[in-house]
VMD Tcl script that builds the backbone (N, CA, C; Angstrom):
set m [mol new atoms 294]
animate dup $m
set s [atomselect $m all]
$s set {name element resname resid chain x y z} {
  {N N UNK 1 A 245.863 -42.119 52.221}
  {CA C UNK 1 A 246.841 -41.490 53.088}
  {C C UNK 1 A 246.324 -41.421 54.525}
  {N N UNK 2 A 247.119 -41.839 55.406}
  {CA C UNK 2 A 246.968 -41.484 56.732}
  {C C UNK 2 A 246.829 -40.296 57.645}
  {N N UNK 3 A 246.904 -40.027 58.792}
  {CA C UNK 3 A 246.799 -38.886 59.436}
  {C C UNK 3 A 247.477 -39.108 60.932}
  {N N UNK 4 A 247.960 -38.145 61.538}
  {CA C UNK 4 A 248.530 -38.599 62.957}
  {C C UNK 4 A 246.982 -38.542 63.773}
  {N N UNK 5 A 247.136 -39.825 64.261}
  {CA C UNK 5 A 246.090 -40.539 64.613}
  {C C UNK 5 A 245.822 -39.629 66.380}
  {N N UNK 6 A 246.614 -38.772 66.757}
  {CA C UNK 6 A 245.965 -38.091 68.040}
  {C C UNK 6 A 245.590 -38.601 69.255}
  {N N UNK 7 A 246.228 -39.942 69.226}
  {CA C UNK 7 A 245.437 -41.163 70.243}
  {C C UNK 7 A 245.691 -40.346 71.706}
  {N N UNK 8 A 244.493 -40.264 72.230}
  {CA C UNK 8 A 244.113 -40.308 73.758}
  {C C UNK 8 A 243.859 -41.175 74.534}
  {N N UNK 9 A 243.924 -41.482 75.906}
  {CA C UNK 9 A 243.278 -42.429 76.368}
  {C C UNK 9 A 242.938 -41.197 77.801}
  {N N UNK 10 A 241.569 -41.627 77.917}
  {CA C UNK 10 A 241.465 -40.567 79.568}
  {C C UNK 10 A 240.196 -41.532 79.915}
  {N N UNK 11 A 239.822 -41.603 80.861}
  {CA C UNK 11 A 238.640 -41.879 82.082}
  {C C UNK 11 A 237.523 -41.260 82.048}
  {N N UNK 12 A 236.424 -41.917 82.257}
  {CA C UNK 12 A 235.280 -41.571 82.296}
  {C C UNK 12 A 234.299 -41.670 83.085}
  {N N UNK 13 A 235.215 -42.050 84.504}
  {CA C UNK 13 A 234.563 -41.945 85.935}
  {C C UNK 13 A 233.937 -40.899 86.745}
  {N N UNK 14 A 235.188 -39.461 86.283}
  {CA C UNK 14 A 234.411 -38.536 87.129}
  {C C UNK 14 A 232.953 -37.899 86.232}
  {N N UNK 15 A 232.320 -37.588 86.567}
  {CA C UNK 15 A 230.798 -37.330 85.962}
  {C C UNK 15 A 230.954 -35.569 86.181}
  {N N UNK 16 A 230.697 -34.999 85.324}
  {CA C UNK 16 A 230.804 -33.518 85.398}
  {C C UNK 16 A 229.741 -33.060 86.380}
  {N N UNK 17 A 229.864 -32.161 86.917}
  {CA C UNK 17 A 229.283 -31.740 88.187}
  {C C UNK 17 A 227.831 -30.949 87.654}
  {N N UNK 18 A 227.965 -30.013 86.749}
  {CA C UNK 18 A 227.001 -29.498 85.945}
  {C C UNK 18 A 225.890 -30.324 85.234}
  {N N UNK 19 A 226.383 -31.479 84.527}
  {CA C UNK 19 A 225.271 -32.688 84.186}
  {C C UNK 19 A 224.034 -33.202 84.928}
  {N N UNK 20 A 224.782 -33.648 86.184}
  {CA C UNK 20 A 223.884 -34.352 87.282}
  {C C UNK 20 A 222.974 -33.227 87.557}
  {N N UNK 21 A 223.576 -31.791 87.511}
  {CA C UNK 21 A 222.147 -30.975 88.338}
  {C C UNK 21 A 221.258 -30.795 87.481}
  {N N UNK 22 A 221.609 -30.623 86.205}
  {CA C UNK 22 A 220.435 -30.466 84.893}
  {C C UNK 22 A 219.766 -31.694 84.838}
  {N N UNK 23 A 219.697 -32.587 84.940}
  {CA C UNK 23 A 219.274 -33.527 84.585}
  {C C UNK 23 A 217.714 -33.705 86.086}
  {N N UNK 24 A 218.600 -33.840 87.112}
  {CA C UNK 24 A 217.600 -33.427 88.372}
  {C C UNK 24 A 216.607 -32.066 88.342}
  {N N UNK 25 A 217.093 -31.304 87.218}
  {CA C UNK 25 A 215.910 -30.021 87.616}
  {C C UNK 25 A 215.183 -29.691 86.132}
  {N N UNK 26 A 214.841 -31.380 85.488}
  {CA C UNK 26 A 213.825 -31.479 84.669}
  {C C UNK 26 A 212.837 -32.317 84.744}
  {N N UNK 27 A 211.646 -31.492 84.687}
  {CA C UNK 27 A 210.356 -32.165 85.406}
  {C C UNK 27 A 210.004 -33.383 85.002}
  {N N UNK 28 A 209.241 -34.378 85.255}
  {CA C UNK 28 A 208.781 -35.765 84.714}
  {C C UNK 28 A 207.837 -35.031 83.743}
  {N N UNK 29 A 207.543 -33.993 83.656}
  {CA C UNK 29 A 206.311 -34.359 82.449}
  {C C UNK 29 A 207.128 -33.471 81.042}
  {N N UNK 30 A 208.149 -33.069 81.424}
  {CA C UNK 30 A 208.401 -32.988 80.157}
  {C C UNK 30 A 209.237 -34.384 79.478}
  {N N UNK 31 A 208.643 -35.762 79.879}
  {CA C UNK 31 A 209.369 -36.041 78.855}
  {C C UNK 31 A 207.469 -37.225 78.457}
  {N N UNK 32 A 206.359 -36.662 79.031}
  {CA C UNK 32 A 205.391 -37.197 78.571}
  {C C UNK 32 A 205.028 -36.900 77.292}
  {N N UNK 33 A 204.649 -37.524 75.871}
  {CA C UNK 33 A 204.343 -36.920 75.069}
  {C C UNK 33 A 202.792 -36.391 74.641}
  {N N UNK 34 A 202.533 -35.524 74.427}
  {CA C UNK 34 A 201.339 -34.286 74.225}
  {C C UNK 34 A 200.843 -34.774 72.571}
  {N N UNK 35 A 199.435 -34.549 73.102}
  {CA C UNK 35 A 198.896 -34.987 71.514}
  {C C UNK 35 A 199.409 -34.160 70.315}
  {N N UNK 36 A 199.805 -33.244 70.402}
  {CA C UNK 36 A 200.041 -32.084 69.450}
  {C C UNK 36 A 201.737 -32.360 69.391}
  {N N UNK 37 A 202.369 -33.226 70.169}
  {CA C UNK 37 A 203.819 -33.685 69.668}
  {C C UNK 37 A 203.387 -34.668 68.926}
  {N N UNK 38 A 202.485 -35.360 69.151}
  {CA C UNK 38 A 202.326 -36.994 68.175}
  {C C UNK 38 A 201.750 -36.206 66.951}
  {N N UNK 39 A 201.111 -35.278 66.507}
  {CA C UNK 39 A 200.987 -34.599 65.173}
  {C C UNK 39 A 201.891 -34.315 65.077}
  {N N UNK 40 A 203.070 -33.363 65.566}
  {CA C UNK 40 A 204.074 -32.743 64.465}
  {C C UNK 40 A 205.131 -34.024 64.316}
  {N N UNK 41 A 205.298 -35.184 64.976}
  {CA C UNK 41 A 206.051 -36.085 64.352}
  {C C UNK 41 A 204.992 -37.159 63.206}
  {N N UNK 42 A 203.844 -36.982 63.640}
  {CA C UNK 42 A 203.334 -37.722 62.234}
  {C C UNK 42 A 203.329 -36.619 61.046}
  {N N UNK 43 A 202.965 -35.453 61.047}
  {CA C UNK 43 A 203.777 -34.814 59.497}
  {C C UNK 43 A 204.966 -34.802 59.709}
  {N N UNK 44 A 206.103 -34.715 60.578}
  {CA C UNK 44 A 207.079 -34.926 59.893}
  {C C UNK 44 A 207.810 -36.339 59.170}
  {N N UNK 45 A 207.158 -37.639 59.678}
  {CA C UNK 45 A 206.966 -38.664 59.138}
  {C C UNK 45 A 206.403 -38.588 57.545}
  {N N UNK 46 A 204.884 -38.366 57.658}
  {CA C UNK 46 A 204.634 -38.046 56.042}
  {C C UNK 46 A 205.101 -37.210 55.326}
  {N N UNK 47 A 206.252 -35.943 55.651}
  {CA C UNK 47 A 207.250 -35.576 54.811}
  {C C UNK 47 A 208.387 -35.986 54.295}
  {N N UNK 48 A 208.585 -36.777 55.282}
  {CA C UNK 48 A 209.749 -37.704 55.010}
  {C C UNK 48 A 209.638 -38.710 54.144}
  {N N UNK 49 A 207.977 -39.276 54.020}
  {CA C UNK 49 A 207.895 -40.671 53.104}
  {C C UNK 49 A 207.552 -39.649 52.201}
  {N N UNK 50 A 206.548 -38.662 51.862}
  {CA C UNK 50 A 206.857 -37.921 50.483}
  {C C UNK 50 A 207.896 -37.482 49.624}
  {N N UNK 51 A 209.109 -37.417 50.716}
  {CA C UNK 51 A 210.345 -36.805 50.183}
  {C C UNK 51 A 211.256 -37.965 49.566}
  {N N UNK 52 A 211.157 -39.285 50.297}
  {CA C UNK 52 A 211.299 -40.615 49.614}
  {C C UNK 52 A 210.974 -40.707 47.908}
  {N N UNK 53 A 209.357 -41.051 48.539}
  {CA C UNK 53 A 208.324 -41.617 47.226}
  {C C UNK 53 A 208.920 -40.487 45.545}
  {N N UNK 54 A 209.225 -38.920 46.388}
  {CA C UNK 54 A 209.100 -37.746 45.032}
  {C C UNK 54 A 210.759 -37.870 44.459}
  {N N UNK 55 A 211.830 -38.944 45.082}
  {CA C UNK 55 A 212.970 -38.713 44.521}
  {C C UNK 55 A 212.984 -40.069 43.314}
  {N N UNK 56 A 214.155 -39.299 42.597}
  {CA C UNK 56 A 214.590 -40.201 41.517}
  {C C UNK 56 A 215.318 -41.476 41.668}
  {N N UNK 57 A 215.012 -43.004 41.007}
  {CA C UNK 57 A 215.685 -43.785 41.201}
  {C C UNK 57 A 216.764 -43.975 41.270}
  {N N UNK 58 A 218.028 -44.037 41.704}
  {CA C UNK 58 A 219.801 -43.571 41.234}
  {C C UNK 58 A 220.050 -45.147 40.693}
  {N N UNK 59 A 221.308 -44.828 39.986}
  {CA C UNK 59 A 221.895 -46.008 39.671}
  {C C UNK 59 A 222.602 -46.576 40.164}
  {N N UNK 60 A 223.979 -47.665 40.340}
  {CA C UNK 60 A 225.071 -47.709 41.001}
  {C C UNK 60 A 226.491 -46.766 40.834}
  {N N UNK 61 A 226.284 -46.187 40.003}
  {CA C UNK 61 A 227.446 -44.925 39.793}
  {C C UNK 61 A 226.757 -43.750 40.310}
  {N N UNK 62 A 225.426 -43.125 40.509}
  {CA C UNK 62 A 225.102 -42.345 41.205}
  {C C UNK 62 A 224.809 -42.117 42.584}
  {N N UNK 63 A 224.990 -43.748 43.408}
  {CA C UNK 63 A 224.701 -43.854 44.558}
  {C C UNK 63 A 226.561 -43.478 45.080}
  {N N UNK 64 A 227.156 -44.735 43.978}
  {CA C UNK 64 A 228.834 -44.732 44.118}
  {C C UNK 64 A 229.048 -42.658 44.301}
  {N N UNK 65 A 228.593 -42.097 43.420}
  {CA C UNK 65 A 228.899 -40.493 43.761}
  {C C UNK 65 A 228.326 -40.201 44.228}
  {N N UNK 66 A 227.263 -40.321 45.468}
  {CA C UNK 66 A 226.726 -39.606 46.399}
  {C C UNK 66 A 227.510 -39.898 47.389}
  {N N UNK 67 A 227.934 -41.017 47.447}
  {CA C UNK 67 A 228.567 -42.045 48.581}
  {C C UNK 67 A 230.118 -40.774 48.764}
  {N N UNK 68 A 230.851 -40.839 47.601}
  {CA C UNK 68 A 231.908 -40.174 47.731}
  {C C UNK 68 A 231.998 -38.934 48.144}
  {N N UNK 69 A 230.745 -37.830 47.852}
  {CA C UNK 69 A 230.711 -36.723 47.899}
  {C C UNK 69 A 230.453 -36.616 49.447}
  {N N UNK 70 A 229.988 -37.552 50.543}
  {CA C UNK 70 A 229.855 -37.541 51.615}
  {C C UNK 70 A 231.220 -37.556 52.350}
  {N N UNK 71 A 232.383 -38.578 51.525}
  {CA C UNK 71 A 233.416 -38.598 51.923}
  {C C UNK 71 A 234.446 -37.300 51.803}
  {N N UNK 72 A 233.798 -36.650 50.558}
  {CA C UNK 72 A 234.741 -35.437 50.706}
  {C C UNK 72 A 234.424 -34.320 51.647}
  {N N UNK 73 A 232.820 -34.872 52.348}
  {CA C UNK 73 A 232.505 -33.563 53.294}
  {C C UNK 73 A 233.615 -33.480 54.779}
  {N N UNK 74 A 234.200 -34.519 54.699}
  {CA C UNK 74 A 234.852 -34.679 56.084}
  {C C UNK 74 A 236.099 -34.822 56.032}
  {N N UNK 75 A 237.008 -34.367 56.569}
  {CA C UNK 75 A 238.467 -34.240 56.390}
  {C C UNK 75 A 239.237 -35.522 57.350}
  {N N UNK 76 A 238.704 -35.205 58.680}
  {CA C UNK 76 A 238.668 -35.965 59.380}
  {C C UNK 76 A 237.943 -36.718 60.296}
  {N N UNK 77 A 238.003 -37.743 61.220}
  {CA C UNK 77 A 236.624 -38.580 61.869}
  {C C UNK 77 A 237.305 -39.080 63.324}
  {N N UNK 78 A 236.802 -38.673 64.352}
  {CA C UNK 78 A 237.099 -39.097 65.316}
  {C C UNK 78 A 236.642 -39.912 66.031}
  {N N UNK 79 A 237.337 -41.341 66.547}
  {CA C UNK 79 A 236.288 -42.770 66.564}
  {C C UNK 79 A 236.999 -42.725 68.178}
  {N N UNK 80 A 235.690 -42.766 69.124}
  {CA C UNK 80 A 236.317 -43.190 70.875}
  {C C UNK 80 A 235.984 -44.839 70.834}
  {N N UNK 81 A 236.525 -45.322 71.683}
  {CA C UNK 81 A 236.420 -46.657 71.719}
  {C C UNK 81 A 236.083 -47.100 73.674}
  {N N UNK 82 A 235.204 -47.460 73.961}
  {CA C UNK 82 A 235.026 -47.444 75.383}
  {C C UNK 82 A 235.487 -49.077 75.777}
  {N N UNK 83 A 236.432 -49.170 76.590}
  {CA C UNK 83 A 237.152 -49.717 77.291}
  {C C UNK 83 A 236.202 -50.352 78.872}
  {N N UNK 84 A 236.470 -51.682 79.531}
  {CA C UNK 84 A 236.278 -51.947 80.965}
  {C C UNK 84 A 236.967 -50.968 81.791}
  {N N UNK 85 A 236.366 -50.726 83.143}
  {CA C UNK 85 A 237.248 -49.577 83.875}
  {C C UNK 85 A 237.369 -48.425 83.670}
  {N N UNK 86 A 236.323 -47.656 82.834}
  {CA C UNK 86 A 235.733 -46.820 82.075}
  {C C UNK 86 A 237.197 -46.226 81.810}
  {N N UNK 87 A 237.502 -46.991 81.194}
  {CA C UNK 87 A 238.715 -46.597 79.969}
  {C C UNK 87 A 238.131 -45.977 78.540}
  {N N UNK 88 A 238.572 -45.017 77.946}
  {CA C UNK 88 A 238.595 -44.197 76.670}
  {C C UNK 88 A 239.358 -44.025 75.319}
  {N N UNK 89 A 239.612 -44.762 74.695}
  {CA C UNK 89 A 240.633 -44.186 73.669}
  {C C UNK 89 A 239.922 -43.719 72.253}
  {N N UNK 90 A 240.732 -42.678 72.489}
  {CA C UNK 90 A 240.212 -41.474 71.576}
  {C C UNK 90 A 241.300 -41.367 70.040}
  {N N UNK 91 A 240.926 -41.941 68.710}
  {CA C UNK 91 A 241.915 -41.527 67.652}
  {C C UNK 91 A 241.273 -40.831 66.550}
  {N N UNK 92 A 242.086 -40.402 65.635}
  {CA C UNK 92 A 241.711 -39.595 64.547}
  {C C UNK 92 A 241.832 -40.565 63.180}
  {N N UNK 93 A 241.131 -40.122 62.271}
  {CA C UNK 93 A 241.226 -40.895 60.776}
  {C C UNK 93 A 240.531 -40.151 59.906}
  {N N UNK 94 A 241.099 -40.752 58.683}
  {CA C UNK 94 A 240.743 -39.745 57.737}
  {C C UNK 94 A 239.426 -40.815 56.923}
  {N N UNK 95 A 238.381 -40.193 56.693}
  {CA C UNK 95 A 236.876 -41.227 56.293}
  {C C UNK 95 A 236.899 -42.240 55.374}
  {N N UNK 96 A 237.802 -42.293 54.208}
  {CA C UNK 96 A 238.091 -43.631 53.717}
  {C C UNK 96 A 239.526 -44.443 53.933}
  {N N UNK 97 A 239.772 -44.229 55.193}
  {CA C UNK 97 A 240.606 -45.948 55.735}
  {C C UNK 97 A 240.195 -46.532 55.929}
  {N N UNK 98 A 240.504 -48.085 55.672}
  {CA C UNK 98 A 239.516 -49.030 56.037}
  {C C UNK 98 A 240.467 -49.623 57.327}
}
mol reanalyze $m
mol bondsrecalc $m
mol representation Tube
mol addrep $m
C-alpha cells in the first residue's frame, strides 16, 4: 500500500545564518585526534568484533525475519533527492515499496 507521497521541492541556496557561525568558532584542534581517542575507538572496535565473533549463525528465514522486523520499525521513510541548481525534492514512502 501506498502513502500520500508529501512531495516538496524547496532550495538549498540560502545557508542558515546560525551554521556558518558555529562552524567558524570551532578550534582546529578539536578536530586533531588525541592518543586516548585512538584507545577508546580501538575498544570500541574490539567490542564490536567480539560482539560479531559471540553471535549465532542465522539462517535464511532468520535473517528473512530480522530483515522484516526492521521494516515494521518504520511506518514511514523520507527520501530527498538533490537536484542541479540546488534543487530539492522531498517525498514520503512507506519502507517496503519498491
Amino acid at each position: 500500500p501506498s502513502c500520500d507521497r508529501e512531495a516538496i521541492i524547496f532550495r538549498t541556496d540560502e545557508p542558515l545564518s546560525h551554521e556558518s557561525s558555529q562552524v567558524d568558532s570551532i578550534p582546529e584542534d578539536f578536530f586533531e585526534i588525541t592518543q586516548s581517542d585512538v584507545k577508546i575507538l580501538y575498544r570500541d572496535l574490539q567490542s564490536a568484533v567480539q560482539q560479531l565473533e559471540d553471535q549465532p549463525l542465522m539462517t535464511k528465514a532468520m535473517k528473512r525475519a530480522q530483515t522484516e522486523a526492521l521494516y515494521d520499525q518504520y511506518e514511514r521513510v523520507v527520501i530527498r533527492v538533490q537536484f542541479p541548481e540546488k534543487l530539492t525534492l522531498q517525498g514520503v514512502f512507506r519502507p517496503r515499496e519498491l
